[in-house]
C-alpha positions as CSV (number, residue, x, y, z in Angstrom):
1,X,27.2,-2.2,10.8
2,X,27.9,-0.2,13.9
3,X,26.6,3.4,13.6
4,X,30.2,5.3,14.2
5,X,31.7,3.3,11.1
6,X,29.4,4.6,8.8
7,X,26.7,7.2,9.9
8,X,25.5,8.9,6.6
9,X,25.3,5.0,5.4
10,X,23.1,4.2,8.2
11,X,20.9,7.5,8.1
12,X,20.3,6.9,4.4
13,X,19.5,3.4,5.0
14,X,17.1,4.2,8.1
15,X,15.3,6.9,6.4
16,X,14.8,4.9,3.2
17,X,12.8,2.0,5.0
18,X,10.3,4.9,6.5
19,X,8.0,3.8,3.6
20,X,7.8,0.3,4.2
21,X,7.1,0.9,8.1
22,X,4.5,3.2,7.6
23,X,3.0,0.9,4.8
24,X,3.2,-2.3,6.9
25,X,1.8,-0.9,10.0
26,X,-1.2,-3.3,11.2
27,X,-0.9,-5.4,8.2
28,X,-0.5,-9.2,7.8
29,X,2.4,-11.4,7.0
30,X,2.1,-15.1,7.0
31,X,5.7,-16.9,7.1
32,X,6.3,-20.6,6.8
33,X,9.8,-22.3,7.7
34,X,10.3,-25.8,7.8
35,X,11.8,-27.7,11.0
36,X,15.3,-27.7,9.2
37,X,15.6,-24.1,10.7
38,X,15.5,-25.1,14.0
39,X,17.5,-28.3,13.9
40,X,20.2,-26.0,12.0
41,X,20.3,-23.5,15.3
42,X,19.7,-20.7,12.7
43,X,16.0,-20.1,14.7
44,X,17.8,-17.6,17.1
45,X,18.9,-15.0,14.2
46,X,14.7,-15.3,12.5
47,X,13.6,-14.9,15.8
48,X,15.4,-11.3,16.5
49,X,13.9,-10.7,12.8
50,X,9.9,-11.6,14.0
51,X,10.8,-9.8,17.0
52,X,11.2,-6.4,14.7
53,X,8.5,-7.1,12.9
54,X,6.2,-7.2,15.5
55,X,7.5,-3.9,17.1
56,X,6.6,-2.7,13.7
57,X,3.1,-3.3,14.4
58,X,3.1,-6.3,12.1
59,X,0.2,-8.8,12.7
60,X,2.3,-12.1,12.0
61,X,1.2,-15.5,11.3
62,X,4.2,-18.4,11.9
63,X,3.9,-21.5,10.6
64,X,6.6,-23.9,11.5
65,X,7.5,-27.7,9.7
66,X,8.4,-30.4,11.7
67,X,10.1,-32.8,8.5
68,X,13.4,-33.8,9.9
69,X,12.3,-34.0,13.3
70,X,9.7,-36.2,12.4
71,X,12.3,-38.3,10.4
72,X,14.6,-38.3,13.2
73,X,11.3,-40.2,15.3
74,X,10.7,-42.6,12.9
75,X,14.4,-44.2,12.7
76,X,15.0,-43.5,16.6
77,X,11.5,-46.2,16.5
78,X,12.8,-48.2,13.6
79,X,9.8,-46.9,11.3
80,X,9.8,-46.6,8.1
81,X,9.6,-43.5,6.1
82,X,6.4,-44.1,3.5
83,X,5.8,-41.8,0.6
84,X,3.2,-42.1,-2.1
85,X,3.2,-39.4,-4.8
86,X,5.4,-37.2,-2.8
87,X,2.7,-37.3,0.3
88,X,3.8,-39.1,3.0
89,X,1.5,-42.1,4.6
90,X,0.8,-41.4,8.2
91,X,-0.3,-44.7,10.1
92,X,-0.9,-44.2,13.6
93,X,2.4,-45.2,15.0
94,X,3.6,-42.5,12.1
95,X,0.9,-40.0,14.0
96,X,2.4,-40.4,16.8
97,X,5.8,-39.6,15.9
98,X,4.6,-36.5,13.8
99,X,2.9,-35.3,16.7
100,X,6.0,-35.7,19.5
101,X,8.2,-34.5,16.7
102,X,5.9,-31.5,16.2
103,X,5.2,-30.6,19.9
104,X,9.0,-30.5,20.5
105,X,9.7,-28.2,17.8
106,X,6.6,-26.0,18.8
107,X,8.1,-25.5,22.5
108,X,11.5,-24.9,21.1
109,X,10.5,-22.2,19.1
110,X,8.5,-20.6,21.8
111,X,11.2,-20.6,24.1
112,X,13.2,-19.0,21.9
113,X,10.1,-16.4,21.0
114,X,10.6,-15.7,24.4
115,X,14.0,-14.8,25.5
116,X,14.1,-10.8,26.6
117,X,17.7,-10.7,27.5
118,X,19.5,-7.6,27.9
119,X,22.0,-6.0,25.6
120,X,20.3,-7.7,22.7
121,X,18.2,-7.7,20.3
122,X,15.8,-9.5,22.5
123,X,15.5,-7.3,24.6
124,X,12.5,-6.0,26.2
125,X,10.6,-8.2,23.3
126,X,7.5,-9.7,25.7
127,X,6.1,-11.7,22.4
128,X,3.3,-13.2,23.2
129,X,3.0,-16.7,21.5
130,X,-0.9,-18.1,20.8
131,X,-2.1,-21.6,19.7
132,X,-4.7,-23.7,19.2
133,X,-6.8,-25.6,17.1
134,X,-7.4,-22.9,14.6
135,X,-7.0,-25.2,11.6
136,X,-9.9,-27.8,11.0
137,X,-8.5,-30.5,8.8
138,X,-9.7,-33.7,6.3
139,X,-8.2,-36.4,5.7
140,X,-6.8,-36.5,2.4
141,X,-7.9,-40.4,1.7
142,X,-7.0,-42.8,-0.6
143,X,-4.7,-41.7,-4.0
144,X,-4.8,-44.5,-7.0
145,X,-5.7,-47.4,-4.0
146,X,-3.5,-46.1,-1.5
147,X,-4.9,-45.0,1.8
148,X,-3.2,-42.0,3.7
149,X,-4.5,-42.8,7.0
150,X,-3.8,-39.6,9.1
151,X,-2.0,-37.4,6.1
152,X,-4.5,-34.5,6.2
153,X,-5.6,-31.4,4.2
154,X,-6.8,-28.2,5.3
155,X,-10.2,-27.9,5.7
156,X,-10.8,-24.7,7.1
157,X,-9.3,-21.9,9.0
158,X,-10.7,-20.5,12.2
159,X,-10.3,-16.7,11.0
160,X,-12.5,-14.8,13.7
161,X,-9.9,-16.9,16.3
162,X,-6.6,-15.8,14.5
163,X,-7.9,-12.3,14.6
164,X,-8.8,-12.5,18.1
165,X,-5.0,-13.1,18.8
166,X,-3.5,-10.7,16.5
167,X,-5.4,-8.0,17.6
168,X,-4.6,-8.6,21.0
169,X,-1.1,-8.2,20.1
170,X,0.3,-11.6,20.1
171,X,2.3,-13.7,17.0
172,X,0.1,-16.8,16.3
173,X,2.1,-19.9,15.7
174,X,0.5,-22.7,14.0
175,X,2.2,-26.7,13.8
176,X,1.3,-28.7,10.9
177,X,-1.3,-30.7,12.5
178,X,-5.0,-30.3,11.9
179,X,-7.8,-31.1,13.6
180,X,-11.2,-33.0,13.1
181,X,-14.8,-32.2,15.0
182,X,-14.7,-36.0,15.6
183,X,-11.4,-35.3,17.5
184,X,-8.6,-36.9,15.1
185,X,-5.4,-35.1,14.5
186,X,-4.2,-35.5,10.8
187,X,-0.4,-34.6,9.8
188,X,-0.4,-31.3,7.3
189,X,2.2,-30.0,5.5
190,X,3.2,-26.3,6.2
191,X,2.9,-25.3,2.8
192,X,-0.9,-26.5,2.7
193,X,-1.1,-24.9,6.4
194,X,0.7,-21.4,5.1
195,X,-1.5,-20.9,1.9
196,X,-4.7,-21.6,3.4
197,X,-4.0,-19.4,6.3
198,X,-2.9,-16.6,4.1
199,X,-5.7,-17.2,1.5
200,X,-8.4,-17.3,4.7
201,X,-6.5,-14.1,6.1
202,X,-6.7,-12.4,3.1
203,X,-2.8,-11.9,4.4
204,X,-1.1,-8.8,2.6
205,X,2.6,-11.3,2.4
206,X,3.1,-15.1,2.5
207,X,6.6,-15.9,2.9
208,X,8.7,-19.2,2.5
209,X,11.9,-19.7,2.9
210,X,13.4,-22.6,1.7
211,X,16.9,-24.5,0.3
212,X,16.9,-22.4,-2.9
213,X,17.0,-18.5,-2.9
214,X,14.2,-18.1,-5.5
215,X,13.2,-18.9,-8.7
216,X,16.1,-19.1,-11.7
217,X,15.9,-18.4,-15.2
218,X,17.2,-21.1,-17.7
219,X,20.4,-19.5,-17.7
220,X,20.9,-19.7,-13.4
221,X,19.6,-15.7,-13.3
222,X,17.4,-15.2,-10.1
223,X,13.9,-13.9,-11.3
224,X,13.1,-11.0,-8.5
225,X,9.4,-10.9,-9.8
226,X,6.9,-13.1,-11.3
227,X,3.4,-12.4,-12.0
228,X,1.2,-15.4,-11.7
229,X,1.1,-16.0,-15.7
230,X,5.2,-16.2,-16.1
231,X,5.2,-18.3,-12.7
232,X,2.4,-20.9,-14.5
233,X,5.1,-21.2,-17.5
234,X,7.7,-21.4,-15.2
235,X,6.5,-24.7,-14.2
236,X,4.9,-26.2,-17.5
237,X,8.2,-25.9,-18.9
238,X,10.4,-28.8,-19.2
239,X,13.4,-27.6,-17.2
240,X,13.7,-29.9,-13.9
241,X,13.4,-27.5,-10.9
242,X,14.5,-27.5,-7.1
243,X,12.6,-29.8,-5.4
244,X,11.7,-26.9,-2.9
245,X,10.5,-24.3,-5.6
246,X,8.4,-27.1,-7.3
247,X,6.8,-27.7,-3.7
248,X,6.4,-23.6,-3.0
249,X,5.8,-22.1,-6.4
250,X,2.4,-23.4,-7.3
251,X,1.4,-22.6,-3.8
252,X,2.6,-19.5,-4.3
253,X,0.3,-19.2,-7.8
254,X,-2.7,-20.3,-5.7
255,X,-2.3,-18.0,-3.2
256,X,-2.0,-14.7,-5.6
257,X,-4.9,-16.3,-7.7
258,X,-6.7,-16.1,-4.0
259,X,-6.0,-12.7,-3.2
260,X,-2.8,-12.4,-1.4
261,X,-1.1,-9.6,-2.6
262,X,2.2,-10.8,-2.5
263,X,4.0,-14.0,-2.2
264,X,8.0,-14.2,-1.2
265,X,10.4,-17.1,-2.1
266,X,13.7,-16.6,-0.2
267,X,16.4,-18.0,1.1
268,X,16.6,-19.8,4.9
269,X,20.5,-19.6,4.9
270,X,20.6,-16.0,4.5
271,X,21.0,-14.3,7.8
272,X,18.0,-10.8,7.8
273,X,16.5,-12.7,4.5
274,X,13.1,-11.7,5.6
275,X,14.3,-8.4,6.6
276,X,16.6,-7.8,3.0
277,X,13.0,-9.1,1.1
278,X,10.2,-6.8,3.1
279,X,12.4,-3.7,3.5
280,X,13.9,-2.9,0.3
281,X,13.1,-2.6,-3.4
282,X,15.6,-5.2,-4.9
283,X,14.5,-7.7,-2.2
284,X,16.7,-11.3,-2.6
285,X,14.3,-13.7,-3.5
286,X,11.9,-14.3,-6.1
287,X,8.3,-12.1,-5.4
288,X,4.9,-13.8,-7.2
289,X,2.7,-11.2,-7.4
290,X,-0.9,-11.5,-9.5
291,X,0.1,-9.2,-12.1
292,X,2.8,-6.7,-12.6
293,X,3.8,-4.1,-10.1
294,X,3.9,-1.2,-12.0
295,X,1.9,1.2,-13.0
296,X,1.8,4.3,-15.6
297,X,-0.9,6.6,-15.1
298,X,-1.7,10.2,-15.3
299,X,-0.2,11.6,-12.0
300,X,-2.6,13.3,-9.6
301,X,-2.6,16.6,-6.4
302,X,-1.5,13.8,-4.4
303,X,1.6,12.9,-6.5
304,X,3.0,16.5,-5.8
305,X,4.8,15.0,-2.5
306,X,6.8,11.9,-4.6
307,X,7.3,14.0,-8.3
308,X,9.6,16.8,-5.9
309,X,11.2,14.0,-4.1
310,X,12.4,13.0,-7.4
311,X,13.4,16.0,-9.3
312,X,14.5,17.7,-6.2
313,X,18.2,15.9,-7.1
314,X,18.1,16.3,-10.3
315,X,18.0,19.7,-9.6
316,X,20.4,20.5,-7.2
317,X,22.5,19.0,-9.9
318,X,21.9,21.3,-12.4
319,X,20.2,18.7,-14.7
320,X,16.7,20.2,-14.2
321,X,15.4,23.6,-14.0
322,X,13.6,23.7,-10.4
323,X,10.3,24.3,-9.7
324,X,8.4,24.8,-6.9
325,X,5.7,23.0,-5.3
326,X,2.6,25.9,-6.6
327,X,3.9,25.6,-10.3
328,X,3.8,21.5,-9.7
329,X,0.0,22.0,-8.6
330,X,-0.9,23.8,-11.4
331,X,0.6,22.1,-13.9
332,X,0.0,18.2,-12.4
333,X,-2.5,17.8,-15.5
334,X,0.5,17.3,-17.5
335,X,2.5,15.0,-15.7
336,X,2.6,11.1,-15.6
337,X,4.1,8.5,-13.3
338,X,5.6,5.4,-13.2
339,X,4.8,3.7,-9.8
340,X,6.0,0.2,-8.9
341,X,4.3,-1.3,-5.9
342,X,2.8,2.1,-5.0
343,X,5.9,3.9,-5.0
344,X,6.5,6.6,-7.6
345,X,9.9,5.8,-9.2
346,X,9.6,7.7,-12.5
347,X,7.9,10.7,-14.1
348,X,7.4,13.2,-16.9
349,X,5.7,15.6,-18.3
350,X,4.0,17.1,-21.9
351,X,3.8,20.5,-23.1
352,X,1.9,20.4,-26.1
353,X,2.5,23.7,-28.7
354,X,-0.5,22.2,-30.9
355,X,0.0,25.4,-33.9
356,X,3.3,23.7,-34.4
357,X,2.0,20.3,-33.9
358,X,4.8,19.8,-31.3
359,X,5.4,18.8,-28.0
360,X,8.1,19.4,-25.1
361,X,9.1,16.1,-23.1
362,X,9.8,17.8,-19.8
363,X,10.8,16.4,-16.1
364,X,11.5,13.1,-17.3
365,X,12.9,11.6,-13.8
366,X,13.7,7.9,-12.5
367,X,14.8,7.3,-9.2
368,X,18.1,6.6,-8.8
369,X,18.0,3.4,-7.5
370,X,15.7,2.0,-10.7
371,X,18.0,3.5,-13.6
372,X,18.9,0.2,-14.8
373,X,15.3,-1.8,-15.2
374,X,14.4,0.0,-18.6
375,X,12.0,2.8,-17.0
376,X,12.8,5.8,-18.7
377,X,11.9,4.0,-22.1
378,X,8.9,3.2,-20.8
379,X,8.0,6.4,-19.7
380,X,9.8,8.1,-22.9
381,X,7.5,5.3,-25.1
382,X,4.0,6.3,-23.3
383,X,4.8,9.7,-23.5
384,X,5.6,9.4,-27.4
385,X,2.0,7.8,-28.1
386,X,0.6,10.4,-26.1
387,X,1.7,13.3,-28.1
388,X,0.7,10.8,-31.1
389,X,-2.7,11.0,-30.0
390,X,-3.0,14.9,-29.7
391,X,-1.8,15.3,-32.9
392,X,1.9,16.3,-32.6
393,X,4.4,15.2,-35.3
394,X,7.6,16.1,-33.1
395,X,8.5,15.5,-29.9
396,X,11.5,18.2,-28.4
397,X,13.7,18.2,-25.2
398,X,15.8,20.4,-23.7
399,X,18.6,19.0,-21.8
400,X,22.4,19.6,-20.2
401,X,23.3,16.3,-19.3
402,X,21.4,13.6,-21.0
403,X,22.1,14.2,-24.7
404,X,23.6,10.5,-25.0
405,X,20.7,8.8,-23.4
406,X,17.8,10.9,-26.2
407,X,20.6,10.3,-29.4
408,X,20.6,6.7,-28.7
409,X,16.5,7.1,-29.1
410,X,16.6,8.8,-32.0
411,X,16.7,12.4,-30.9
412,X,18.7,14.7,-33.5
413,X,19.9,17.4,-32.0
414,X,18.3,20.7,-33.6
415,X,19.1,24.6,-33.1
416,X,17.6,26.6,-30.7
417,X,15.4,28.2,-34.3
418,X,13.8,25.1,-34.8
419,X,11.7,25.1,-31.4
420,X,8.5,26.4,-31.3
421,X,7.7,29.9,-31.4
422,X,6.7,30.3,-27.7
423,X,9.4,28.2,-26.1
424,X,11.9,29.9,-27.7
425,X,11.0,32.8,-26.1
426,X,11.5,31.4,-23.4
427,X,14.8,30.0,-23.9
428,X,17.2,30.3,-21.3
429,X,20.3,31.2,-22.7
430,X,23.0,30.9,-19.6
431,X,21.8,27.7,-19.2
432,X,22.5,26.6,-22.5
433,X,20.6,23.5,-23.1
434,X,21.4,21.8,-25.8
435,X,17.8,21.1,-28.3
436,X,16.6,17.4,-29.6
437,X,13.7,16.7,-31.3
438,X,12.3,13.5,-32.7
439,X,9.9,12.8,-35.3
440,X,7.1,10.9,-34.0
């Protein structure tokens, strides 16, 4: 989108990903593509997309697949293609295909880590590519009388290494190969590779991007989260799945299980998928996260900052009275709020008039772009057993431009006589607000 065409779109857009930049500043991403990217050409458009990261101050982790490539060797020698249980058998004519098949990949994708060409978004990029033999690998054996040969597992990961290259500033690529101390190579798959790099890492993202755009519900409805329970039913159930999300989902599950915060499924034939995941709230693929992102809690001093970047709208509109930032600090002891991945999205807050046994729902805010995933109830429902628990028997609000939203939850709407004495005192009677209370 070129800046001219649309400037207040871009400066909205630019300012809204401020949060993610500042909270992915010297963290650690692990992202796995398989060799299908690279024999599609579409390796040019991720690489402007690492490149950013990087600049970003992101410590990345690449780990590339070599599958078609390494099917392309094998007919070009007349070999066959072996599988057994969905592993394939690696003899060592097969090794040796894997491992020209992988090296070729490997310098394709460093060239192109490399370009720095003017006018684009290469430009000026100096990415510094490291390798090595930082994965130690086993072979996997023999499955039901079947032996593997050279189809390995990871054994370990060389961390202190990875760090090493990271902190010297430089995106670590890793090949699916593995290495023995006895000086075999063993053919690993990138999944196995990506997982147990991100698990070692204690990586804050693992990402795969694959055929599919996610997971799907039953009726073909892209699931943007999944905790690590709902992902587990996900694949006991008897639905047949992608081939790709059966291969990336339970690594997915053991990864979060491990410790890795958060684990992306998303699209390779999206152009800026990794970009349209990381950097906004909606994301487009399916996020497996150990359990659920949000969060209610009382709100804290530190809160002040997102509570007044969510009423300040609000008010400007007229829908809420304004307050200032002192009155917030004082009265922060009554507020809640709804984060989701550690950004405030909703709050309220609770006046309690305990002679009357009631209690004023006040400030009840959700950010604009989350009006439509059920938070307001959420917030309206802990605030309800709240004022259970301090004995109220009414719950009131005051409001100009939400009277819809509180009758369809059961709010009556009441005269301005039937609010506590000390809030009506207070009533403000230009603004007019109309009165609902609720039995609770």
């Amino acid at each position: 989108m070129p800046i001219t065409a649309h400037p207040c779109n871009f400066v909205d857009w630019f300012r809204s990903v401020a949060p993610y930049i500042n909270a992915f500043r010297g963290r650690t991403f692990v992202i796995a593509f398989g060799g299908e990217v690279v024999a599609d050409g579409k390796f040019v458009e991720l690489t402007h997309d690492f490149n950013l990261l990087a600049a970003l101050g992101i410590r990345l982790v690449l780990v590339h697949g070599a599958r078609p490539q390494i099917e392309q060797h094998l007919a070009k020698n007349n070999l066959g293609d072996t599988y057994h249980q969905g592993i394939r058998m690696t003899d060592a004519e097969c090794m040796q295909c894997v491992k020209e098949a992988a090296g070729r990949v490997r310098v394709e994708i460093e060239a192109l880590l490399s370009m720095g060409l003017a006018n684009s978004p290469m430009a000026n990029a100096d990415i510094r590519v490291a390798g090595g033999n930082f994965i130690t690998a086993q072979p996997i054996g023999i499955i039901n009388g079947v032996d593997l040969m050279h189809t390995g597992s990871v054994r370990k990961v060389d961390v202190a290494a990875l760090n090493d290259r990271m902190d010297f500033g430089e995106v670590v690529l890793l090949s699916p190969l593995g290495y023995s101390p006895t000086g075999e190579v063993f053919n690993v798959t990138l999944e196995d590779i990506a997982t147990a790099t991100a698990i070692a890492l204690d990586a804050d993202k693992l990402v795969f991007l694959m055929d599919t755009d996610g997971v799907h519900d039953k009726k073909g409805n892209l699931l943007k989260e999944l905790t690590v329970a709902a992902a587990q039913t996900v694949l006991a159930g008897k639905r047949k799945l992608p081939d790709d999300v059966g291969m990336f989902l339970p690594c997915a599950i053991r990864a979060c299980e491990a410790g890795v915060a958060r684990t992306h499924l998303i699209s390779r034939h999206t152009d800026g998928a990794v970009l349209q995941e990381l950097f906004s709230d909606e994301g487009i693929g399916t996020m497996v996260v150990e359990s659920t992102l949000n969060t209610l809690r009382a709100a804290t001093i530190e809160d002040v900052g997102g509570i007044l970047h969510l009423l300040r709208p609000l008010e400007a509109e007229g829908i809420l009275v304004r307050r200032n930032r002192e009155l917030l600090e004082r009265e922060i002891d009554r507020f809640v709020v709804l984060e989701h991945d550690h950004r405030i999205v909703g709050c309220a807050a609770l006046y309690p008039f305990p002679d009357e046994a009631a209690a004023e729902l006040a400030c009840l805010a959700v950010d604009a772009q989350c009006r439509d995933r059920g938070y307001g109830q959420v917030i309206l429902d802990h605030m309800t057993s709240l004022a259970k628990t301090q004995g109220m028997k009414k719950l009131f609000v005051l409001t100009t431009r939400t009277a819809h939203w509180f009758i369809e939850r059961a709010f009556s709407e009441a005269d301005v006589s039937a609010l506590p004495a000390q809030k009506k005192s207070l009533y403000n009677w230009q603004r007019k607000s109309k009165v609902f209370v609720r039995k609770i």
